[in-house]
C-alpha positions as CSV (number, residue, x, y, z in Angstrom):
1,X,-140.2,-13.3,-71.3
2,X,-140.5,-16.9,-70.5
3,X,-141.6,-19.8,-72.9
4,X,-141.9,-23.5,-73.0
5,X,-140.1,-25.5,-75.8
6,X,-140.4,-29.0,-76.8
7,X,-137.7,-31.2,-77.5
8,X,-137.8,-32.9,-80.9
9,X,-137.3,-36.8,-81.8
10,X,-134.2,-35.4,-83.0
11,X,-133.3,-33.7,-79.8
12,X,-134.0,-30.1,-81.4
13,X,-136.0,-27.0,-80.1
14,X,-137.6,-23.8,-81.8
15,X,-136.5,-20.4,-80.0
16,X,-139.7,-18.7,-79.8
17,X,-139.9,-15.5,-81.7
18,X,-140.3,-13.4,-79.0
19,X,-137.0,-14.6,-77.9
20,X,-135.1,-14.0,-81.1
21,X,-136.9,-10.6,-81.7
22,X,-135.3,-9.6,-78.5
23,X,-131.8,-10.9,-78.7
24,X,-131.4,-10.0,-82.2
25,X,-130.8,-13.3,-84.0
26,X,-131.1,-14.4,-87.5
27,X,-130.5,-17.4,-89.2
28,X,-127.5,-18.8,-89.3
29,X,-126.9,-16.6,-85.9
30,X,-124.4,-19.2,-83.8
31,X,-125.4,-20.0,-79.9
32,X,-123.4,-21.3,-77.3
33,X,-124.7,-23.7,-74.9
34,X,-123.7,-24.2,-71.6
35,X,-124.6,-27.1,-69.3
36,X,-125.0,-26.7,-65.7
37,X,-125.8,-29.7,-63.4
38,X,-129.3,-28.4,-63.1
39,X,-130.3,-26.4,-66.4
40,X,-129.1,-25.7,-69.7
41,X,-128.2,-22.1,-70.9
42,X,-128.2,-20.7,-74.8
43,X,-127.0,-17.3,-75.2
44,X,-125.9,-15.7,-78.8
45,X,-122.1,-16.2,-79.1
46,X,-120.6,-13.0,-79.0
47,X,-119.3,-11.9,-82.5
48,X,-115.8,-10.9,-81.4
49,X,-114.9,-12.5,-77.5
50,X,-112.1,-9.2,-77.0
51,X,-115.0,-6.8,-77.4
52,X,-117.7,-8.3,-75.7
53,X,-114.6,-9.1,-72.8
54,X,-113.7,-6.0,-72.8
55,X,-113.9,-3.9,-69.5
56,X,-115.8,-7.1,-67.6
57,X,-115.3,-7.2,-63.9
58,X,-113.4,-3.6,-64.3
59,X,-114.8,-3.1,-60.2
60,X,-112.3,-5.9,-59.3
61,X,-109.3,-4.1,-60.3
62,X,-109.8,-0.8,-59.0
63,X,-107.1,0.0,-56.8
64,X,-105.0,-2.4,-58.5
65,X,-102.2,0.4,-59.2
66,X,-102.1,1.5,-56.0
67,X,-102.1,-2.1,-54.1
68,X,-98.9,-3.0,-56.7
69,X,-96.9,0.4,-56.2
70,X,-97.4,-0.4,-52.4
71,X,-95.8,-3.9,-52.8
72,X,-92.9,-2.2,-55.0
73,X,-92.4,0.0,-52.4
74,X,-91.6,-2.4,-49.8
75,X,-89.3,-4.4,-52.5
């Protein structure tokens, strides 16, 4: 989906319905904005952070156990 919004006197912007019909949100729903040098990104703010966390970038650490127990080995 892509939209254009206008910026308000008040430096505010309406997320099209489209938009909040897919991700979900309500009213009172709280976003997190994140400035890059180049853009500006809104995404819903996660209701709990350990949940939504939880299991990200699990590739990196496989073969973690084995990789340490080496390393003990040589201790």
């Amino acid at each position: 989906m892509s939209a254009t919004v206008t910026l308000s006197s008040k430096f505010q912007i309406v997320i099209p319905r489209e938009a909040r019909e897919a991700l979900g949100l309500s009213a009172g729903d709280e976003l997190l904005v994140l400035s890059k040098p180049d853009r500006v990104v809104i995404v819903p703010k996660p209701r709990k952070f350990a949940k939504h966390m939880a299991g990200l970038h699990r590739e990196v650490w496989q073969g973690a156990e084995t990789y340490l127990q080496d390393e003990r080995d040589t201790w």
